[in-house]
NUMARLUM-920850 format. One record per residue: x, y, z of N, C-alpha, C in turn; residue in one letter. Coordinates in steps of 0.001 Angstrom, whole numbers. Atoms other than C-alpha are relative to their C-alpha. Last residue first. Layout:
REM NUMARLUM-920850
R     npx     npy     npz    capx    capy    capz     cpx     cpy     cpz resn
R       X       Y       Z       X       Y       Z       X       Y       Z    A
...
//
This chain:
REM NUMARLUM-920850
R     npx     npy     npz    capx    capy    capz     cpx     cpy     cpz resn
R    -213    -212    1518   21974  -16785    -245    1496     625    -248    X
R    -516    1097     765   21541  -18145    3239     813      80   -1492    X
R   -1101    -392    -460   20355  -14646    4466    1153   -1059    -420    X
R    -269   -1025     559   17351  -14877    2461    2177     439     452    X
R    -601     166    1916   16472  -17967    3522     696    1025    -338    X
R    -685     899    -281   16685  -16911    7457     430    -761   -1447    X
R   -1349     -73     -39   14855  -13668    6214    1112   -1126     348    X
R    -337    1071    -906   11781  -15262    4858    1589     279      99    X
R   -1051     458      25   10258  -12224    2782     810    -771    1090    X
R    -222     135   -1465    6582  -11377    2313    1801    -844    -289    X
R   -1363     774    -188    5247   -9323     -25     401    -704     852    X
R     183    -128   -1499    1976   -7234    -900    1048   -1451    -545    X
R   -1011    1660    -304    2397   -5449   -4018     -59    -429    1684    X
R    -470     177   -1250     -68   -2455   -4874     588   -1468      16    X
R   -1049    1108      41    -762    -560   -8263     248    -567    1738    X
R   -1454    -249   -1007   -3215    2155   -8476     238   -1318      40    X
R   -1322      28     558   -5851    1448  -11056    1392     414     729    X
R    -599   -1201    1456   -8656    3207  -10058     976    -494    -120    X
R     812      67     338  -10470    -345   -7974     129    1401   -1393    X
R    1208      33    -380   -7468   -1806   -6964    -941    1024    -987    X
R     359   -1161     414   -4497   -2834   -9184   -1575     143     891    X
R    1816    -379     970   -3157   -5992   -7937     161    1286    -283    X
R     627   -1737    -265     470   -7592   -6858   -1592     -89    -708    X
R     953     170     836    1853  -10714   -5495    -468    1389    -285    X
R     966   -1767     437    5005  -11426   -3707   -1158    -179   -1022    X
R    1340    -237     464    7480  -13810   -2421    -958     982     116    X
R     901    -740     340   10920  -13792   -1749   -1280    -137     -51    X
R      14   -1257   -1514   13123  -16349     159    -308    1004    -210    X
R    -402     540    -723   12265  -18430   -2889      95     291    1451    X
R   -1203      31     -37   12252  -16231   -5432     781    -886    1039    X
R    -878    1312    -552    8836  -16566   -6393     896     -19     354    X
R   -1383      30     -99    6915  -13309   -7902     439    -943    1100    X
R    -378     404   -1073    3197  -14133   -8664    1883     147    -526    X
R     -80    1109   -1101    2138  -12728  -11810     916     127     822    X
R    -655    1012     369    1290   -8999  -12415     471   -1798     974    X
R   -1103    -751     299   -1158   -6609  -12047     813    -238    -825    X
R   -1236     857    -164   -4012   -9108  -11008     654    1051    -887    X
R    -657    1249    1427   -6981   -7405  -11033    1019      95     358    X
R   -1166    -237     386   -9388   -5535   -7858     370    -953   -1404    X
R      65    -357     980  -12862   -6388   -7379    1234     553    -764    X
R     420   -1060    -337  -13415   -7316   -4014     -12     845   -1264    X
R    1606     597    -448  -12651  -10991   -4857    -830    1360    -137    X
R     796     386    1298   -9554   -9849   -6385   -1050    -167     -72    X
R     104   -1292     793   -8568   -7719   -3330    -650    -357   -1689    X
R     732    -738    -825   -9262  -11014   -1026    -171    1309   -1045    X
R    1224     844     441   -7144  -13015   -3438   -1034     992     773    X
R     217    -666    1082   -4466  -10226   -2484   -1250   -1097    -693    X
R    -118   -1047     704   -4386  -10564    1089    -362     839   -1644    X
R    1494    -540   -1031   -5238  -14008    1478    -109    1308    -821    X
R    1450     541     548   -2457  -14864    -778   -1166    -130     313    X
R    -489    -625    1542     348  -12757     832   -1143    -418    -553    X
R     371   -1277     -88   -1083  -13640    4020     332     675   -1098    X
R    1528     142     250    -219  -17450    3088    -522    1192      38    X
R     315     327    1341    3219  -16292    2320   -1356     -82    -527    X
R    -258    1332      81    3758  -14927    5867     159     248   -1906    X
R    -880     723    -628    4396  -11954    7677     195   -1009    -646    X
R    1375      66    -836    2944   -9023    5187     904    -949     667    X
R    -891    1447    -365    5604   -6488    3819   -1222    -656     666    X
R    -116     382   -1287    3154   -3721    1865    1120   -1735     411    X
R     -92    1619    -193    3911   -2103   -1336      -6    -326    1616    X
R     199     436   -1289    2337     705   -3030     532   -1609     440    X
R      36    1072    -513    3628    1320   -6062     148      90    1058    X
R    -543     829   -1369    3528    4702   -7333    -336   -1119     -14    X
R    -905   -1239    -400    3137    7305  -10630     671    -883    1836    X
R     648     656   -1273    2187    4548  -13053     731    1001     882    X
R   -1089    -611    -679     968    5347  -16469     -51    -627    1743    X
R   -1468      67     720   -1299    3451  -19047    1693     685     758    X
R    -325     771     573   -4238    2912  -17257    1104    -447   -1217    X
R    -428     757    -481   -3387    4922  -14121     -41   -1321    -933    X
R    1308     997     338   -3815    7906  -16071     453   -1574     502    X
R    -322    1231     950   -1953   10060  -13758    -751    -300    -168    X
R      35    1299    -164   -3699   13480  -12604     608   -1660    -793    X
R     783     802     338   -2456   16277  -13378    -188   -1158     841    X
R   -1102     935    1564    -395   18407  -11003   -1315    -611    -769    X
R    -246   -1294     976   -1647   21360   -8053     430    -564   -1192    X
R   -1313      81    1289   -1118   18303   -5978     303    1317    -965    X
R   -1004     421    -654   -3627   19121   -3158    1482     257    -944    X
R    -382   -1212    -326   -6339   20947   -5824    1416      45    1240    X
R    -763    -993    1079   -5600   17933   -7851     -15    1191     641    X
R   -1234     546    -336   -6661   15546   -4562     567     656   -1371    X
R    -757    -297    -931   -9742   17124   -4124    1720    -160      51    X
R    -387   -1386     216  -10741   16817   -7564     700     702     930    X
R    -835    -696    1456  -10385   13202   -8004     612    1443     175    X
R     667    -230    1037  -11893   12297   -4241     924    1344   -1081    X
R     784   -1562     493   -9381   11788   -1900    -632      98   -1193    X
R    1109     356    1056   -8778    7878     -12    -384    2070    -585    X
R     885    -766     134   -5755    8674    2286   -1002     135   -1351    X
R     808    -264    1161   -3940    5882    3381    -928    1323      56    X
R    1190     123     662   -2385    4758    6404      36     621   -1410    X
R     418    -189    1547     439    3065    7545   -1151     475    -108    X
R    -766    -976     608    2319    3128   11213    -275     412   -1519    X
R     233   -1034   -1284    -465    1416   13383    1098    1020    -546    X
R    -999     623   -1176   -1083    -731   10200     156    1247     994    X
R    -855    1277     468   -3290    -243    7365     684    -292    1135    X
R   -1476     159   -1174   -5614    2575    8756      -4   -1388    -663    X
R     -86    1078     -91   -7732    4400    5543     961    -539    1543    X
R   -1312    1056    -963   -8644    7827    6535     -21   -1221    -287    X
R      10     692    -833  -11473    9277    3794    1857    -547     216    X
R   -1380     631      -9  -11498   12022    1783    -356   -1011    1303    X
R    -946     -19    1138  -14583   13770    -251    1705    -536     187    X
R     750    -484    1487  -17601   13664    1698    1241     143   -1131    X
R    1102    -263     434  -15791   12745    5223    -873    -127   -1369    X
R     730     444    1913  -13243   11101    6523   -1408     876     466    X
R    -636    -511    1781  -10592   11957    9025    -787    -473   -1059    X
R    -653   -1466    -465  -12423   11325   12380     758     822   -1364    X
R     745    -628      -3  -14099    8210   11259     220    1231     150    X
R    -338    -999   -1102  -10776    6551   10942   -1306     754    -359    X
R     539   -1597     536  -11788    3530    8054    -234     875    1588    X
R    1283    -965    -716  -10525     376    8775     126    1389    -222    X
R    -274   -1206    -683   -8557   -1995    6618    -900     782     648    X
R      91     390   -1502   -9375   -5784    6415     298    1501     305    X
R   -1907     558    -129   -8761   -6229    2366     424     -44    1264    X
R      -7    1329     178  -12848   -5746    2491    1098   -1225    -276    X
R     800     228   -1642  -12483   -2241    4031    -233   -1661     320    X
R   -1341     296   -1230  -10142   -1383    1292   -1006    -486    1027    X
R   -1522    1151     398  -12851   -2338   -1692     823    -199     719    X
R     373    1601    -152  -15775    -623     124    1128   -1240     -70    X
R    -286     362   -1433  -13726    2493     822    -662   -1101     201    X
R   -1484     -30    -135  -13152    2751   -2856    -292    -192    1481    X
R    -282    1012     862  -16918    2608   -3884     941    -669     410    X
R    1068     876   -1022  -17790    5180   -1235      78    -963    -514    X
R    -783     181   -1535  -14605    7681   -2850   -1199   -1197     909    X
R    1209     283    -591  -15879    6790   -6169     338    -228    1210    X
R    1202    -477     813  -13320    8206   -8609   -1169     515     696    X
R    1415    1464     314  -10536    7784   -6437   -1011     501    -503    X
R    1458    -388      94   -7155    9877   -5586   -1223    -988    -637    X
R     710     416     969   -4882    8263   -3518    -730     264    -648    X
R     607    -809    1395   -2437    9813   -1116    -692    -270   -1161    X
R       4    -271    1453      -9    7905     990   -1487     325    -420    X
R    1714     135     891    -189    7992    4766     293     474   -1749    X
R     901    -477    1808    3054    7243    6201   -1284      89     -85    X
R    1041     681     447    4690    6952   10096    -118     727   -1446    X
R     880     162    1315    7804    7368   10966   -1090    -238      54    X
R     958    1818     472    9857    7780   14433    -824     597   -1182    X
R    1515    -458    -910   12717    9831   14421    -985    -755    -555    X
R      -5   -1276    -207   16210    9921   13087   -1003     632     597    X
R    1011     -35     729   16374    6080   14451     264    1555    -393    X
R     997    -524    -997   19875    5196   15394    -926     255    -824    X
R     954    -992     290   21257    2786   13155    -513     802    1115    X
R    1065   -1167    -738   23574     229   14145     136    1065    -405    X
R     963     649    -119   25607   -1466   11682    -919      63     574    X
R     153    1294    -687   28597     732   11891   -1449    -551    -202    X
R    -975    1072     473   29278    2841    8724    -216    -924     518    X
R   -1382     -76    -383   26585    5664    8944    1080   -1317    -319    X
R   -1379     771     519   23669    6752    7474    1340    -292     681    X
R    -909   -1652     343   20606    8484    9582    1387   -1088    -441    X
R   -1339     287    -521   17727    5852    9934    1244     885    -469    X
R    -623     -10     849   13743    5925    9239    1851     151     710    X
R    -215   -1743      23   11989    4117   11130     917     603    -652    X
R    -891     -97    -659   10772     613    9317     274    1390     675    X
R    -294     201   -1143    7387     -66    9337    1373     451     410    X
R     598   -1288    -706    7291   -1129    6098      98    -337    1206    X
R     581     346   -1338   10398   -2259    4571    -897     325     677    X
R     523    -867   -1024   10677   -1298    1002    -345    -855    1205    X
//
């Protein structure tokens, strides 16, 4: 996943036009919605005062990413579905591109500190790298960073 990218209408030549510009907010539900906005707030995200209240808060990740923090119940009367059990099921992976390597390990040492766990180990590939956690309900997130000039080498 690229974030950031817009999204792009298929064709043969190599240029893309955009189909229109993108942005995301993914959907989280959380036990302890005041718990949960501690943990992102301390990974560097900011909280949109304008979209949060008592049972959902605006996360902003990037000027094209946010988040939507919804308390359990709110976010089943959204879905109309169960809820995953995030400790044995996984319904998404969140993954962010970050620029570097070191921001990869900021990033997610920062989410461990805050109380998050290690997911799985460190992915290496060389002109890959990646790290993931589980924040505070068990949602899954990978933060990545890929060195296209390696990458293109291959």
């Amino acid at each position: 996943m690229v974030v950031g990218a817009a999204a792009s209408r298929p064709s043969g030549d190599a240029e893309r036009e955009p189909l229109m510009s993108v942005k995301i907010a993914v959907n989280l539900p959380v036990k302890d919605l005041d718990r949960s906005i501690q943990f992102f707030t301390q990974l560097g995200f900011s909280v949109n005062p304008q979209l949060t209240n008592d049972t959902a808060a605006h996360l902003v990740i990037s000027d094209e990413i946010s988040a939507m923090l919804l308390a359990e119940e709110l976010f089943k009367g959204i879905a109309k579905r169960n809820l995953a059990d995030t400790a044995t099921s996984a319904e998404v992976v969140v993954q962010l591109q970050l620029d570097s390597r070191e921001r990869v390990d900021e990033f997610v040492d920062a989410a461990i500190r805050a109380g998050g766990q290690v997911a799985n180990p460190p992915n290496d590939q060389g002109f890959l790298y990646g790290r993931s956690f589980t924040d505070l309900d068990g949602h899954q997130w990978d933060a990545f960073h890929v060195d296209l000039p390696a990458a293109q080498q291959r």
